[in-house]
C-alpha positions as CSV (number, residue, x, y, z in Angstrom):
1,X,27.7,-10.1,-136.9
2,X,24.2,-9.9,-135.8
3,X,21.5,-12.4,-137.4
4,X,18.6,-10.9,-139.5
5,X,15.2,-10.6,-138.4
6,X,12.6,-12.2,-140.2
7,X,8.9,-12.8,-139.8
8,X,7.1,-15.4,-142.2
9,X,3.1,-14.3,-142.2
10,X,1.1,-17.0,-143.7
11,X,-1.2,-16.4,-145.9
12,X,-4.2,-17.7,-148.3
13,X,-7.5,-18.7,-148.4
14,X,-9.9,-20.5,-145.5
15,X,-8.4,-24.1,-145.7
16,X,-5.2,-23.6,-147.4
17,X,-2.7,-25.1,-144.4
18,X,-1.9,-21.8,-142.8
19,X,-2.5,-22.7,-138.9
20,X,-1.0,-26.2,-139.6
21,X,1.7,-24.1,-141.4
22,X,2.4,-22.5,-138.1
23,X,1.9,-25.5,-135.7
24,X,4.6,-27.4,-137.7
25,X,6.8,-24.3,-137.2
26,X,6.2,-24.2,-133.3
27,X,7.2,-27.6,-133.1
28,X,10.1,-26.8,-134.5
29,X,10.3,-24.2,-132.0
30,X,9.9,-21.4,-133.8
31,X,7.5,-19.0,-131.5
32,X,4.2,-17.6,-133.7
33,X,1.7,-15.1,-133.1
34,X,-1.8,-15.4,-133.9
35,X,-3.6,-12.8,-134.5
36,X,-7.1,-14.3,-134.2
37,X,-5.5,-14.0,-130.2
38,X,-6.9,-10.8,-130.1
39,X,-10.6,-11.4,-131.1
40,X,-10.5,-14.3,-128.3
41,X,-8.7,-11.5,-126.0
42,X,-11.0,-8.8,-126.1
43,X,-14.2,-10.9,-125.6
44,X,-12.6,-12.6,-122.9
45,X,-12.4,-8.7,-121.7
46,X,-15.8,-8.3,-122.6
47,X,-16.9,-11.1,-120.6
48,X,-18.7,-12.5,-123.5
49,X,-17.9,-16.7,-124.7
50,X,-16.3,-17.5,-127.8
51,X,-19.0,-18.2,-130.9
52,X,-19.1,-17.4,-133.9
53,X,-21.2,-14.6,-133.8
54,X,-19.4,-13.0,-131.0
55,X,-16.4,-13.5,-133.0
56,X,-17.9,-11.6,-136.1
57,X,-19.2,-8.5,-133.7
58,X,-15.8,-8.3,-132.2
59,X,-14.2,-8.6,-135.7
60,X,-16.4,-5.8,-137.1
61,X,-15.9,-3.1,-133.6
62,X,-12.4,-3.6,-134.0
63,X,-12.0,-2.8,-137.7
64,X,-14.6,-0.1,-137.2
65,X,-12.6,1.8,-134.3
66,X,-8.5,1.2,-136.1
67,X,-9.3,0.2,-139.8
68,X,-8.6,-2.8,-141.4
69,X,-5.2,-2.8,-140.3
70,X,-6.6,-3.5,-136.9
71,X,-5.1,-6.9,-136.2
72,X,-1.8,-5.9,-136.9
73,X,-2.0,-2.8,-134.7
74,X,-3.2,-4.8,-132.2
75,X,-0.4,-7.2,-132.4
76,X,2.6,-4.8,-132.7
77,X,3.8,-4.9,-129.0
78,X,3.6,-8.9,-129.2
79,X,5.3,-8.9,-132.4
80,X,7.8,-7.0,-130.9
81,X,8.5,-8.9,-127.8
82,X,8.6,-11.8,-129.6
83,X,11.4,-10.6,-131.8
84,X,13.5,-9.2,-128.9
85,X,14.1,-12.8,-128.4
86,X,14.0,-14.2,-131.5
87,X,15.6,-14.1,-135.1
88,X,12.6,-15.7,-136.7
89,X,8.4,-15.6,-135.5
90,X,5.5,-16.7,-137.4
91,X,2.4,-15.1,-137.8
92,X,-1.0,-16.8,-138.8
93,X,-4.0,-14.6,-139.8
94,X,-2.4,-11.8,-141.5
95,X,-5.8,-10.8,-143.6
96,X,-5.6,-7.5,-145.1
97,X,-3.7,-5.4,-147.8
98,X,-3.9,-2.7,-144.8
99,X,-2.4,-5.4,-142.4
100,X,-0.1,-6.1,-145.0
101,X,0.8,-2.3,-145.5
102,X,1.2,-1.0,-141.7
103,X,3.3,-4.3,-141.1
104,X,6.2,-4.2,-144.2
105,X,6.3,-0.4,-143.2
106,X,7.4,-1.4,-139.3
107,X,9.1,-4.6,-140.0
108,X,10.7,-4.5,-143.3
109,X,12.0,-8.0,-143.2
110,X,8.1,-9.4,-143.3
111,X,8.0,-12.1,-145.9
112,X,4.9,-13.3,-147.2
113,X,4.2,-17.1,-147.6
114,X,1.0,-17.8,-149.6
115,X,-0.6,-21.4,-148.7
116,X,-2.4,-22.3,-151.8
117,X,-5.0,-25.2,-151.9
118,X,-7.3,-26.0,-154.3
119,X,-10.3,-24.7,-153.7
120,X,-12.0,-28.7,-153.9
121,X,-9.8,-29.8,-151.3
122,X,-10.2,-26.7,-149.3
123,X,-14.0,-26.8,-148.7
124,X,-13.5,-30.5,-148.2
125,X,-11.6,-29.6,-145.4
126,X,-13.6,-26.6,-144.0
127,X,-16.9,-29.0,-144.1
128,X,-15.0,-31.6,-141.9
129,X,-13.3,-29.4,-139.3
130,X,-14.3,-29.7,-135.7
131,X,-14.4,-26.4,-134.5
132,X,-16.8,-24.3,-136.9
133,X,-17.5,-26.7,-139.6
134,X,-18.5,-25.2,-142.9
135,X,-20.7,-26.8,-145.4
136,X,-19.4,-27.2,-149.2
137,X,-22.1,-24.7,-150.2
138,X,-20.9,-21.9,-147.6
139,X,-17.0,-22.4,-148.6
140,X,-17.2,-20.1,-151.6
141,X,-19.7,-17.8,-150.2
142,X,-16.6,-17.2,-147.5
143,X,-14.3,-17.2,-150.0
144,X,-16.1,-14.6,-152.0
145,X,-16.5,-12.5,-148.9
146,X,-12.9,-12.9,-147.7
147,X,-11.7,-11.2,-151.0
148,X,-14.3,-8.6,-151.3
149,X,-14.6,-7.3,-147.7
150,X,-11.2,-8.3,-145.7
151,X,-9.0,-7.3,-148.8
152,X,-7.3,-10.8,-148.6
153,X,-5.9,-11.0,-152.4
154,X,-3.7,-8.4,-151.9
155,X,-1.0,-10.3,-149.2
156,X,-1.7,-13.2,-151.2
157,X,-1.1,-11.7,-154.7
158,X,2.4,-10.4,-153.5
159,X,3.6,-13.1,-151.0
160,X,7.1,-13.8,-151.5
161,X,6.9,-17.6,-151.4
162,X,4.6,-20.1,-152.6
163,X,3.6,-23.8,-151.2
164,X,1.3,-25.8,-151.9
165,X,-0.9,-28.1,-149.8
166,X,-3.4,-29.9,-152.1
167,X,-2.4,-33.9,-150.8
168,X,-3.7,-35.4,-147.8
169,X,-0.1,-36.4,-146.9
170,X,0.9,-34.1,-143.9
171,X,4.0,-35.2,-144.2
172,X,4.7,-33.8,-147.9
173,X,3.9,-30.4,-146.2
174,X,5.7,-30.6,-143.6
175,X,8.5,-31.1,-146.1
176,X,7.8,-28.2,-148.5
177,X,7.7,-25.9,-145.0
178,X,11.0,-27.7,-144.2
179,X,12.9,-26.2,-147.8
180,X,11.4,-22.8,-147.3
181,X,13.6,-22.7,-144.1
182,X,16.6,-24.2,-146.3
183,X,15.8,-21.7,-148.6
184,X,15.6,-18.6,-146.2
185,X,18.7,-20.0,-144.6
186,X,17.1,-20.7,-141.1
């Protein structure tokens, strides 16, 4: 009998967990894709450097020339390929309703994990990251714009799974990520 496929996308809000969700995961050795991969991709192609407002042109071309399912169509073959060898991958930066959409329709066995975080501990955590801090004041502003313009609440509104990172124990995480696998049977 052949195992089940099944991809876990996380999802939430800026500072929830989700790329620690998927780091823990890939230790485990579960492969993942990412899908902000493909903004760092195409302005490698471009020849242009990785900044933040590089990063936001890219972000807009792309969604201007597929839609906002963009990412995901962009990500399809590697999605694939991944699960040619694998029962289970992990995808970080699923944004959109749209993403959402055009992947359940392809991959049926998509499950949604929402990270939630409270938005306190969240912005705390956006204003102390290394790589493209963000100060306490801009947090909500993103959050706001996040909803409003990426259609994030959608995939986060219908995720299939819940877990929450509001501690600064890692460790406590880790082991809430550790009974979702129980749970899923992995």
């Amino acid at each position: 009998m052949q195992k089940s496929k099944i991809i876990l996308a996380f999802v939430g809000m800026p500072g929830a967990g989700k790329s620690e969700a998927a780091a823990y995961l890939q230790k485990k050795g579960i492969p993942f894709i990412r899908f902000g991969q493909v903004t760092d991709n195409g302005l490698a192609e471009m020849g242009l450097p990785i900044n933040p407002d590089n990063e936001k042109m890219f972000r807009e071309k792309i969604r201007k020339e597929l839609g906002m399912a963009a990412y995901a169509i962009r990500s399809t073959s590697a999605i694939e390929e991944m699960l040619s060898e694998n029962d289970l991958i992990v995808i970080d930066g699923l944004y959109s309703w749209e993403e959402y959409l055009y992947l359940k329709q392809k991959f049926p066995y998509l499950k949604l994990v929402h990270v939630f975080t409270e938005p306190v501990k969240r912005y705390e955590r956006l204003s102390q990251r290394s790589i493209r801090p963000i100060s306490l004041g801009e947090s909500y502003k993103r959050d706001v714009a996040e909803i409003e313009k990426l259609n994030k609440g959608g995939p986060i509104a219908i995720a299939d799974y819940l877990i929450e990172d509001s501690t600064d124990v890692i460790e406590d995480f880790h082991i809430s990520l550790d009974k979702l696998l129980e749970r899923l049977k992995i």
